[in-house]
N, C-alpha and C positions, 0 to 999 in steps of 0.2 A: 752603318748597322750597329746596333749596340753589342755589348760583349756578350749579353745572358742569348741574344735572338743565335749567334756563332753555333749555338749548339744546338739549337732547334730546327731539326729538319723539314721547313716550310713550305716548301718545293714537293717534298714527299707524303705531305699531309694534303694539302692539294688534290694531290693525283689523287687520293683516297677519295674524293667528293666529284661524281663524275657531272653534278648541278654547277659545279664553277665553271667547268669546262662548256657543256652546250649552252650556259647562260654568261659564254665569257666576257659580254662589257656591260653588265651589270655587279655593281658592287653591293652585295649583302650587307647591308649594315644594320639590319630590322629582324638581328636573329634574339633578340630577345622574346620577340613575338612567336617566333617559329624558328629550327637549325635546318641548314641542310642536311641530307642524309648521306652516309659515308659506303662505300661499296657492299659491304659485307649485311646492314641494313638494309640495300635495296633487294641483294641476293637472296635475303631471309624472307623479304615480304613475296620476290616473286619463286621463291620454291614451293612455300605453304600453298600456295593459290593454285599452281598447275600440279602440284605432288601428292596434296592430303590437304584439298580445302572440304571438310567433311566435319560432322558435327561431333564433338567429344562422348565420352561417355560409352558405348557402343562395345563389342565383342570385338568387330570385325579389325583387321588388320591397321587399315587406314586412318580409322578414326581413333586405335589404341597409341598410333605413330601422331596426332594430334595431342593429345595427353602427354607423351613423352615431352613433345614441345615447350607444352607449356612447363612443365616441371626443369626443362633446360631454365627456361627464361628465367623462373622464378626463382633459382639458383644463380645466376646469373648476376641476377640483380639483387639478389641478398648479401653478393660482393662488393658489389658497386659500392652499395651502402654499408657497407658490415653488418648487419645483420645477425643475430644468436642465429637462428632459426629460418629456414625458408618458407616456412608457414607463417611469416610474420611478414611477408609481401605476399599484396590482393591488388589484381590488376583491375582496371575501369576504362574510365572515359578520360578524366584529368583531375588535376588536384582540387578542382572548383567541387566537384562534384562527393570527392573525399570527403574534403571540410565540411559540407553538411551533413556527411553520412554522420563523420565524428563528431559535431555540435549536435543534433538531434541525438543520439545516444547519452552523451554528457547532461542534456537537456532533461534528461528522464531519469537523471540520477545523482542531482546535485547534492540533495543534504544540507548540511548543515552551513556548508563550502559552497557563496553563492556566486565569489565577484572570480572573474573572467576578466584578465590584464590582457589590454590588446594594444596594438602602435597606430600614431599618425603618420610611421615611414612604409606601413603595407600597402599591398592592393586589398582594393575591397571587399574580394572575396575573403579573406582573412579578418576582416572587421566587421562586415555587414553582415555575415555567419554567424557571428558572437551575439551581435547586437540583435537579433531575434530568437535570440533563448529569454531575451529580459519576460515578456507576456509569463514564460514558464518561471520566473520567483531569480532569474540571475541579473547582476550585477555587473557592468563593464565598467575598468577602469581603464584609463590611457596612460599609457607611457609613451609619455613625449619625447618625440626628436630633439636635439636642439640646434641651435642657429647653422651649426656646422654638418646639418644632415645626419648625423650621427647617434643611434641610442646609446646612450651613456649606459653601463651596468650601473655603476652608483643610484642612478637616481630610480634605480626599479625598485631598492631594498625599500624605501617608503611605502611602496606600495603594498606591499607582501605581507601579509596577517594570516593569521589562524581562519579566515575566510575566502581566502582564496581556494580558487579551484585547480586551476588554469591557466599558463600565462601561453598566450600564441604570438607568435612571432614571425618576421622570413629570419632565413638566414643570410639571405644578400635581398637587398632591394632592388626591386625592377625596373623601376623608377630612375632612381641614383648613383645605383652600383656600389652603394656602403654596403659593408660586410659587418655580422653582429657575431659577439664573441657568446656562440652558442651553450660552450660549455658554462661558463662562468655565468650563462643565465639559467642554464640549467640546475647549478650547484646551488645559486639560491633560490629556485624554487623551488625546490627538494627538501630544504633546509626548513623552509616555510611549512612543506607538507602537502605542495601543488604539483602538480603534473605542468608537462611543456610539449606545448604544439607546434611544430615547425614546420614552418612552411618554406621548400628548399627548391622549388623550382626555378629558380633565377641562380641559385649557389650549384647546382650541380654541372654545369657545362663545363664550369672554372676551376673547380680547387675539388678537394678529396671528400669523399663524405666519408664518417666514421661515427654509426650512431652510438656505440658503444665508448670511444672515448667521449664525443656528447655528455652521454648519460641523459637521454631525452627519453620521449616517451612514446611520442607520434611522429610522423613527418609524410610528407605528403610530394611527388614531384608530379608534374608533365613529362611525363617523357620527351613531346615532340620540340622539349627547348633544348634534350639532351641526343638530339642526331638520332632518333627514331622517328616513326610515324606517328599520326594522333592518337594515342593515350595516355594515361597515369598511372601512376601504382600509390599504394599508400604503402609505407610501413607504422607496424606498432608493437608494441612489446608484449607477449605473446598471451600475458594472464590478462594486460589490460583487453585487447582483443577478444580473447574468449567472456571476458565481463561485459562488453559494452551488448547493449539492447540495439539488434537491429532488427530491419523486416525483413521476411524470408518465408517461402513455403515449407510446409511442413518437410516434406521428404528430404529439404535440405538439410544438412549435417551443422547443428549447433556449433561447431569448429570451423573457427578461419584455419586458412581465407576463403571455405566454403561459406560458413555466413554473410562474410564481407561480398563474394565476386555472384552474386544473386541476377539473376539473369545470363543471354549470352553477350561475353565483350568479343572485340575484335583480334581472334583470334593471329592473324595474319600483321597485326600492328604488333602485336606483343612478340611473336617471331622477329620483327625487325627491332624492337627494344634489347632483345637477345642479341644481333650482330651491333648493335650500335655498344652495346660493351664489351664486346671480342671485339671490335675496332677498339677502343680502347687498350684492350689489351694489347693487341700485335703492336701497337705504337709503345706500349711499355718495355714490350722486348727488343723492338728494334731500336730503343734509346739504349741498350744495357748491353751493348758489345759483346752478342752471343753468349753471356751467359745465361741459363734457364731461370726464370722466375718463378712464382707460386702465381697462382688467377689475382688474386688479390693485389700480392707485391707489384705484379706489372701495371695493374690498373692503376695503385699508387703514386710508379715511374711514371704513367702517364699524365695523371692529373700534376703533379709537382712539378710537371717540365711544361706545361701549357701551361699550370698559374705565374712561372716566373717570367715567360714570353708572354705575359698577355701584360704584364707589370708591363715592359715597355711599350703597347701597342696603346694603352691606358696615358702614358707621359706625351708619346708623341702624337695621339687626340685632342688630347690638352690642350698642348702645346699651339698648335691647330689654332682651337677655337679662342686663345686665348690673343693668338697674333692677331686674331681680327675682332677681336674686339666683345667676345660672347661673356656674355655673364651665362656662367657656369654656375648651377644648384649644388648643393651639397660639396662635398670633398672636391677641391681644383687642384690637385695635386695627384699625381700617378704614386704608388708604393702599394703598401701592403695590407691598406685597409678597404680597396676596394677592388671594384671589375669593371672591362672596359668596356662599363654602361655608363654615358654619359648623356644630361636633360640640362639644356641650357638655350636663349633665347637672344636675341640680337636686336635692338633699340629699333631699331631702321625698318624695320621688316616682320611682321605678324607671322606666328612658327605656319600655319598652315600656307599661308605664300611660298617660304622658305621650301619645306617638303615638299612643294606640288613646283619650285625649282630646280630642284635636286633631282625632283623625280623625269623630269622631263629631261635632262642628262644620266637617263637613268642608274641614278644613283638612290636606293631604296631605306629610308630612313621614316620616323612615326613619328605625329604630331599631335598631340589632344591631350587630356587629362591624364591618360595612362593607368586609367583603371582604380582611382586614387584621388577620393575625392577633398581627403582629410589634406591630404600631403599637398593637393593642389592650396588648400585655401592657408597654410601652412607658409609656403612661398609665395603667397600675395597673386596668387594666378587663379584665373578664370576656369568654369570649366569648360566653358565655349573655347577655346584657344588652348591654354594648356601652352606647353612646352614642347621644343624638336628633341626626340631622343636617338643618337645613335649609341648600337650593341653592339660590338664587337665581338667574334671567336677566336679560337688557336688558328682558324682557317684563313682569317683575314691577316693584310700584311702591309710593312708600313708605307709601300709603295701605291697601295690604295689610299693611303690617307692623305699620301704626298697627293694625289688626285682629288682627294677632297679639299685640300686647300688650295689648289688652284682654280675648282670649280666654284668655292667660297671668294675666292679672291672677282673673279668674275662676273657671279653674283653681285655680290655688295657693291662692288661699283659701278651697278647699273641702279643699283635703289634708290 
């Protein structure tokens, strides 16, 4: 066991995910795509449903205890992320669904300010958003990865003029598991005079958010990669919010996140998005030897004690795939620039063979393009084939991997 995992109570996080337990010899490795849900999330989604599943808005008792709800959550999650303001988180569907809200608004209000800096390291959703404002008079420029997976800060300042709008980014890629030094992209498009779109749903499972030390502008998660049910929320910075043009019935109230949350969302998801950061939290105080934290400070404790145990869950994957022989994309090295998402491929054996072996020991990992079609043609891959991606959580541990290597070991020597 490594020294940083000694302090990480793995055992006890565990217990919190009651999906480990009835689905005990399956190995989650496909939580990029989706997390499990942690106790306190499952309790949220099934109290709404039997307590106060009733339509918001309303006089009466039950549906004013709905409203409360969501005003928990949205508090909630304005932690999560730091937040100014709780009116600066609007809940939905996911962050796919954000991103166009936010590109069609920007779409209708470019100016002078036409180019849109976008990456070859995102999902599509973050680029192919961009790339359908061009009809409406904008610009995409790319900032490219380079050979090491990695956007380089350096090589964005070229890009940056007096025409810039916009630059969108992830904050971790979904793909790779490189982490992007948000601030320092935000500092220079600031400088320039652009706004920064961040697209943080692959970063939030792992490491702290803080849009405020950021200094960004937008940002957008999935909740369901973050130990909730299927939704998103966006955040945004509260005057750009109240600026940006969306569509809305009239009786709506010109003010997010009543402009933004336009129709009804799922009410009952966004209560479980609420216990999926009080799980957070209780793990932040339970790491902190009885002393009381702040909501914030604990969620902190918790992310900083999961990003450093996922450092080793990240080496000994590696490790893993490098013993037998994987070419590994991007970063092949465990530390501190990335998450234990790893897309790599084996000579011998086509990635969908691979996963439809894995899967049949069921062992649940994802094979194809990855939603990424830049980043596929990038690494010389196909979009018929693509790459195996395994994603690891704080919940996964290293004796599952020790299983993955023996299950690989098995594999390959029947190929």
């Amino acid at each position: 066991m490594l020294a940083q995992d000694k302090l990480f109570p793995i055992q006890a996080v565990r217990d919190r995910f009651p999906a480990l337990a009835y689905n005990r010899d399956h190995l989650y490795f496909d939580n990029a795509a989706g997390a499990q849900l942690p106790d306190l999330a499952l309790t949220a989604v099934h109290d709404h449903l039997l307590t106060h599943n009733v339509q918001r808005g309303a006089k009466y008792g039950l549906s004013r205890s709905v409203d409360a709800g969501i005003a928990d959550a949205r508090q909630s999650v304005a932690l999560l992320v730091n937040a100014y303001d709780p009116a600066e988180i609007s809940f939905g569907m996911n962050a796919t669904s954000f991103i166009r809200l936010v590109s069609l608004g920007i779409g209708q209000t470019l100016g002078e300010r036409t180019e849109i800096i976008v990456t070859d390291l995102d999902h599509d959703a973050n680029v192919s958003t961009w790339l359908a404002l061009e009809p409406l008079g904008a610009k995409c420029v790319f900032w490219h990865m380079r050979d090491d997976g990695t956007l380089h800060v350096e090589d964005l300042v070229p890009l940056l003029n007096e025409r810039t709008r916009l630059v969108a980014c992830a904050a971790a890629s979904h793909a790779l598991g490189t982490l992007v030094d948000i601030a320092a992209v935000s500092e220079l498009a600031h400088e320039a005079g652009a706004e920064l779109f961040v697209d943080c749903v692959h970063y939030t499972p792992h490491a702290l958010v803080d849009v405020q030390a950021w200094d960004c502008d937008y940002l957008v998660c999935s909740g369901y990669k973050t130990f909730s049910p299927h939704m998103g929320f966006l955040w945004g910075r509260l005057d750009l919010l109240r600026a940006l043009p969306t569509f809305k019935e009239d009786f709506i109230p010109n003010e997010p996140p009543h402009k933004i949350e336009v129709g009804t969302f799922v009410y009952e998801n966004v209560a479980g998005m609420d216990g999926a950061v009080r799980y957070l939290e209780q793990l932040g105080q339970d790491l902190n030897d009885g002393v009381t934290l702040s909501r914030r400070a604990a969620i902190a404790k918790a992310m900083t004690a999961i990003q450093q145990y996922e450092i080793g869950l990240s080496q000994s994957l590696l490790d893993v795939l490098h013993r037998h022989g994987a070419t590994v994309y991007g970063i092949t090295k465990g530390g501190q620039g990335r998450v234990p998402t790893v897309s790599f491929n084996f000579a011998a054996m086509a990635p969908g063979e691979l996963a439809q072996k894995l899967a049949d020991r069921d062992i649940g990992v994802r094979d194809g393009h990855m939603f990424a079609p830049r980043l596929m043609a990038r690494l010389g891959l196909t979009m018929a084939s693509g790459a195996v991606r395994i994603s690891l959580v704080h919940y996964n541990t290293h004796k599952e991997i020790s299983q993955l290597n023996d299950a690989l070991g098995a594999i390959l020597q029947h190929s």
